[in-house]
Structures are given as C-alpha cells and as structure tokens.
Backbone bond lengths (Angstrom), bond angles and torsions (degrees), N, CA, C in turn:
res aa  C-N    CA-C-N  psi(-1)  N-CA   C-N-CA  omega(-1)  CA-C   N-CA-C  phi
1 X - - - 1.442 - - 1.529 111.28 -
2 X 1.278 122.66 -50.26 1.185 122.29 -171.29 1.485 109.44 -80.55
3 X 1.351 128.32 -44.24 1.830 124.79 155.00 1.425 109.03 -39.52
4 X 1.279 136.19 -47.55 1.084 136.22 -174.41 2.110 115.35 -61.29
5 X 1.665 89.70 -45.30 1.690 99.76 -173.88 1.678 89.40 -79.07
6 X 1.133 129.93 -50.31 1.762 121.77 -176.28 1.425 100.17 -30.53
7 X 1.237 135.98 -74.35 1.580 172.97 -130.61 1.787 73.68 -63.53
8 X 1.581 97.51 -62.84 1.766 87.57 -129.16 1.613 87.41 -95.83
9 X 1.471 133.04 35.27 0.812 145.85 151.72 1.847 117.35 -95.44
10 X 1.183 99.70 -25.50 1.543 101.87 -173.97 1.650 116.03 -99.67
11 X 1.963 97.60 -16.95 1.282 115.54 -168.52 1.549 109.10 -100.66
12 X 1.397 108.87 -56.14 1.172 102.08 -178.17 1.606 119.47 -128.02
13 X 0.774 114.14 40.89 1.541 140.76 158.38 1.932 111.41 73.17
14 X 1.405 90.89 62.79 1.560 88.80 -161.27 1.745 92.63 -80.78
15 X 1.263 104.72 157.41 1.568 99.17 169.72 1.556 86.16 156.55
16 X 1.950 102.41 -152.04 0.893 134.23 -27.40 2.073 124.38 -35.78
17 X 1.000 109.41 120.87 1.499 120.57 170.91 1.753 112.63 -9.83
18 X 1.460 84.06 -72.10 1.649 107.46 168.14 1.414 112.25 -121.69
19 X 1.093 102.38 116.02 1.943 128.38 -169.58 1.688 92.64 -58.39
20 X 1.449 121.26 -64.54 1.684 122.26 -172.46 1.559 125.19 -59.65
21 X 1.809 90.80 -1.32 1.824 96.13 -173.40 1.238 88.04 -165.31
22 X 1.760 112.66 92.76 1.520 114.83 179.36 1.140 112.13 -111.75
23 X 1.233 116.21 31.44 1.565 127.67 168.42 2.183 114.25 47.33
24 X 1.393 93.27 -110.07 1.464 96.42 175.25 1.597 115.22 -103.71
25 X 1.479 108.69 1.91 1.691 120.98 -143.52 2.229 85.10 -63.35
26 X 1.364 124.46 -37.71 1.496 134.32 -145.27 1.865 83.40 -67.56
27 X 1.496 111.85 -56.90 1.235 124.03 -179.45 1.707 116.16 -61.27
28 X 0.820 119.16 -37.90 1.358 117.97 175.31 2.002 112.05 -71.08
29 X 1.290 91.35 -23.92 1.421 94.46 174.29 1.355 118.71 -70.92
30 X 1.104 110.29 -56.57 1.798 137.57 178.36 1.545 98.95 -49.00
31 X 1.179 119.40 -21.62 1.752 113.50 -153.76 2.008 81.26 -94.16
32 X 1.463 93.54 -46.11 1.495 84.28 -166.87 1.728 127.91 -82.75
33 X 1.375 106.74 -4.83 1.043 146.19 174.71 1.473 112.77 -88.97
34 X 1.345 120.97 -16.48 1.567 130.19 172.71 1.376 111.20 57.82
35 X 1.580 124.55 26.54 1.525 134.51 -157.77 1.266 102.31 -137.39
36 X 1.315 127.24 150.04 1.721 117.30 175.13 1.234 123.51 -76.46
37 X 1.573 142.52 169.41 1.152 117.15 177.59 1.193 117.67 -91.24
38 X 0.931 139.55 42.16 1.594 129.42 144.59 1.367 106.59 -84.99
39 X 1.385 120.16 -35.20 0.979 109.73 176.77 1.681 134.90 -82.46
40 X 1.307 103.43 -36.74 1.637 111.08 130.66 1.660 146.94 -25.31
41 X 1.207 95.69 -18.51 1.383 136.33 -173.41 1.648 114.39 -62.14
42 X 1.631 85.03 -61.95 1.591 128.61 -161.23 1.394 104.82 -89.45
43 X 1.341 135.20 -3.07 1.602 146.98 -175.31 1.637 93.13 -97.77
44 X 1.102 129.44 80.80 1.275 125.85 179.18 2.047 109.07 -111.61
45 X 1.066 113.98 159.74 1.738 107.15 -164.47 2.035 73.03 -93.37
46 X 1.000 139.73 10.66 1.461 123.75 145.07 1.457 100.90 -72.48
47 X 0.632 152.03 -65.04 2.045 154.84 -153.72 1.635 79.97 -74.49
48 X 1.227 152.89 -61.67 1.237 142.63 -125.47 1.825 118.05 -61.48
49 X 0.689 103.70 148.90 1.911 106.46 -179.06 1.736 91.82 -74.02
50 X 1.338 129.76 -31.67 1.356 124.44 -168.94 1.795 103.00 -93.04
51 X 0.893 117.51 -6.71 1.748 124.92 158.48 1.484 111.97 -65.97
52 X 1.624 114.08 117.07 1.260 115.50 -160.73 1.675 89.16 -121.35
53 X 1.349 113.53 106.10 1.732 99.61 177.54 2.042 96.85 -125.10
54 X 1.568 117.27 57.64 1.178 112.21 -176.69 1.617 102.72 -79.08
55 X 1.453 119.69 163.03 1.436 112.38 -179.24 1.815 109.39 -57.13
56 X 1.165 112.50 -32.12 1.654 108.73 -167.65 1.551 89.80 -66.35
57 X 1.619 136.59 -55.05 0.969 144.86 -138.38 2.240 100.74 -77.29
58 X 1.393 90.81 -32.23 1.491 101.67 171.22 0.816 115.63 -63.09
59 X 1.449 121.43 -40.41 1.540 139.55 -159.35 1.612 101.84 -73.03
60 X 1.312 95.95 -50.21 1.904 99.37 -174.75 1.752 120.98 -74.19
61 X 1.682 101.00 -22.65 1.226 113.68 170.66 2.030 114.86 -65.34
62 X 1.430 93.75 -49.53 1.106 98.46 164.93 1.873 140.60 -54.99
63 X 1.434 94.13 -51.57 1.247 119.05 154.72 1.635 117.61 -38.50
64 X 1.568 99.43 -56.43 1.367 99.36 -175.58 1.636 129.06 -74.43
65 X 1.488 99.83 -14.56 1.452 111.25 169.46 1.609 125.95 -100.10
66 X 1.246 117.89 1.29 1.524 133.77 148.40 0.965 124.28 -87.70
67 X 1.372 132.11 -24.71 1.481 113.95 159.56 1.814 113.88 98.73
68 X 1.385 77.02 -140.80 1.685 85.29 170.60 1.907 110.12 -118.70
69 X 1.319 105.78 4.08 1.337 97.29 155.99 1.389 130.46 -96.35
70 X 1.211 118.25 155.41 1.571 149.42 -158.54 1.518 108.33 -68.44
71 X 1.702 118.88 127.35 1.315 89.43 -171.18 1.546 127.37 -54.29
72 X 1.349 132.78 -13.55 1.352 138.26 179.28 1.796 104.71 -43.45
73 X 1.375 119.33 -54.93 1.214 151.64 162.60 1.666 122.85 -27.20
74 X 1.264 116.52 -52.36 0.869 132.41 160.05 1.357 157.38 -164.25
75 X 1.787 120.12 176.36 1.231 117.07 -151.89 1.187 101.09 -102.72
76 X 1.787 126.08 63.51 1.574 125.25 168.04 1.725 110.92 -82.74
77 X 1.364 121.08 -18.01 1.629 106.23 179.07 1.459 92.23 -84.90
78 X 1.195 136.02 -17.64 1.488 147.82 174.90 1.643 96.24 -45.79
79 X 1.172 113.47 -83.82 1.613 130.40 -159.03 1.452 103.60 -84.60
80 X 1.603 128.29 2.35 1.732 133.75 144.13 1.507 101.88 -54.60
81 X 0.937 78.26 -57.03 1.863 93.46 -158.17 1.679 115.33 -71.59
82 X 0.892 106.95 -26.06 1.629 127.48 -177.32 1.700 107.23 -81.00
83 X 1.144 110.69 -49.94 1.623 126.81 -171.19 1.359 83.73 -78.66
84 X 1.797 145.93 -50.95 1.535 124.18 -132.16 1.354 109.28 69.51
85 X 1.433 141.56 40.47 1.706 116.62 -161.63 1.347 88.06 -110.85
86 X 1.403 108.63 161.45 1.816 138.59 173.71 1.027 97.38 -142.20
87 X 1.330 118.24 -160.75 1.565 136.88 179.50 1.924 117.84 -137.25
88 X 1.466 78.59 132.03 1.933 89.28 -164.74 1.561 83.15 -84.42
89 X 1.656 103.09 113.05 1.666 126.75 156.16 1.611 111.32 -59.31
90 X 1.337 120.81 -21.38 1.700 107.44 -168.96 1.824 82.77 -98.60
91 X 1.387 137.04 -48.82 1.221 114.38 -158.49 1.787 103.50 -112.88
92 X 1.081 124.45 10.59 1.375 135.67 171.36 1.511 103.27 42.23
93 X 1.341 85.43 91.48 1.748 111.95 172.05 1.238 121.13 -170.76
94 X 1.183 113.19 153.39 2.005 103.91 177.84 1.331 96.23 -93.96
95 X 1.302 105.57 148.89 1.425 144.15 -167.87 1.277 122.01 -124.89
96 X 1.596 122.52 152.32 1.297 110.57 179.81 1.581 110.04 -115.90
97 X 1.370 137.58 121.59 1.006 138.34 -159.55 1.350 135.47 -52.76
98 X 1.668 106.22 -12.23 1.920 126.11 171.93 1.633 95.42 -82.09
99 X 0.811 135.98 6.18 1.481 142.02 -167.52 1.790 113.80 -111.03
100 X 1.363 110.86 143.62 1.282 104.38 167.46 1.814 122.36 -142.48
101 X 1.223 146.82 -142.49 0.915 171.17 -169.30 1.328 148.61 -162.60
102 X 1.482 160.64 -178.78 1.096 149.35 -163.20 1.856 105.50 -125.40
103 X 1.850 86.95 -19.37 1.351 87.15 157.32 1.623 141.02 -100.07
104 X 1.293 120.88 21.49 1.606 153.00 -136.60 1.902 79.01 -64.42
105 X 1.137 113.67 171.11 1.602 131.60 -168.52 1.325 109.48 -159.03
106 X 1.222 147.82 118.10 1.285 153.95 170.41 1.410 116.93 -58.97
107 X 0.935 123.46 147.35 1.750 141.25 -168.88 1.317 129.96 61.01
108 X 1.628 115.72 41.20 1.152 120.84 172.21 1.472 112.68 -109.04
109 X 1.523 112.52 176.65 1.294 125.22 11.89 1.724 131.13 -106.20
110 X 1.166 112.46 156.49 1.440 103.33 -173.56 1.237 113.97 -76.25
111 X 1.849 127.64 109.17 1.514 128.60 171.05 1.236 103.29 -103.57
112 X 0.899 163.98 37.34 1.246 158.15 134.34 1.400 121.72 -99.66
113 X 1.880 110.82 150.38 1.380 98.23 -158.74 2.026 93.14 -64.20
114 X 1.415 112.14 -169.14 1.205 146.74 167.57 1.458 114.13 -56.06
115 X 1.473 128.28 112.50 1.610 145.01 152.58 1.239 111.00 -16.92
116 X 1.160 126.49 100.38 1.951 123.21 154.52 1.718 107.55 -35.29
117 X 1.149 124.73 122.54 1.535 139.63 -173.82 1.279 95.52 -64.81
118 X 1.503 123.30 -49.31 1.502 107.72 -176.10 1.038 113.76 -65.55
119 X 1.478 140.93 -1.51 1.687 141.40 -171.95 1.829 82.42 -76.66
120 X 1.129 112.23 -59.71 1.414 119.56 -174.49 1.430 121.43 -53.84
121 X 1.338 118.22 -36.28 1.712 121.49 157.92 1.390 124.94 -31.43
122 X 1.472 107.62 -42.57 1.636 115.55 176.14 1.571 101.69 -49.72
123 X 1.362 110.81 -49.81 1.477 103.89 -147.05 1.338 112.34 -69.53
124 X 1.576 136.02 146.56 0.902 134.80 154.49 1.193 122.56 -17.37
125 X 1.466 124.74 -104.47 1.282 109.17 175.40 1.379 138.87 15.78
126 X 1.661 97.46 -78.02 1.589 103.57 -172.64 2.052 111.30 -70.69
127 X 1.200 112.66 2.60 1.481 136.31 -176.19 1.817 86.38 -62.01
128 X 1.139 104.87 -53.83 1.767 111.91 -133.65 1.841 110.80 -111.73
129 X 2.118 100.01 21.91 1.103 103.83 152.98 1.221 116.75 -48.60
C-alpha cells in the first residue's frame, strides 16, 4: 500500500501532501487540467469513478488497519471515517478522499458492490470484441 501511494505521489501527482495546507498543489492542478482552481478544487479521488468505498471494500480497509487487535483495541473505523479513505482501483491503494491525482475520473465514488459481466454481455459494445 504504501509503495504503491509513494509511486503515485511521485508519478502522478497524488497529493496535496497535507489536504489543510496545499500550498501550490490546487494551482498546479488547474494548469494541467486547463480549468481554474476552484474548479480543480472539486476533482477530489472522493468524487473519482476510481474511488472504491463498497461495504466489502470498507470492510477490508478496515480490517486491514486493525490488525490483529480486537475491536475493543482499536480505533480503525475511527481513522476510516476521519481520513474519508477508499481504495484507488487504477493505482491500488487506500486513499483519502480530500486528495486527488492527475489521473482523477468523473462520477465517483463507486459504493456499490461490482456489475455481473454478463449484465454487460448484452451490450453492444462488448458484442464487437
């Protein structure tokens, strides 16, 4: 997880670092994004189509940050909920939702589990592999 978030911090401009003090990161977005930053603003990997916050996907996030202690033990739905985090499907990592990327995707995030593929067979498209 954390090789993965380094990466896509150095690669594709994940950040701001620190969400409450994002320095120039809003403007640098907007420039590359050809959009102003307010509107830049609003591209958050919470909104993203690659933001995966389905209950199983919470569950494992959660899971994965408690460990082997008991929930008595600890405060991992605490720091879910606190961060906003899901999981970035294009660079497979949890993420925190004030945060974005260079690869950001419109109409997220995905909470619901995952589409049966054969629903998708109907469609054209997938006809004319």
């Amino acid at each position: 997880n954390l090789k993965n978030r380094d990466w896509a911090f150095k690669n594709v401009g994940y950040g701001p670092a620190n969400p409450e003090e994002p320095e120039d990161f809003w403007q640098i977005r907007a420039k590359e994004w050809a959009t102003n930053e307010k509107n830049a603003k609003t591209m958050k990997c919470g909104n993203c189509s690659a933001f995966i916050q389905t209950p199983e996907m919470m569950k494992c996030i959660v899971d994965g940050i408690q460990g082997e202690e008991s929930d008595n033990e600890t405060y991992a739905n605490e720091v879910v909920a606190s961060a906003e985090l899901g999981y970035c499907e294009l660079f497979e990592f949890k993420c925190a939702a004030d945060r974005t990327c260079s690869a950001w995707l419109v109409g997220g995030p995905i909470t619901k589990a995952m589409m049966n593929l054969t629903i998708w067979s109907n469609y054209e498209y997938f006809d004319k592999r």
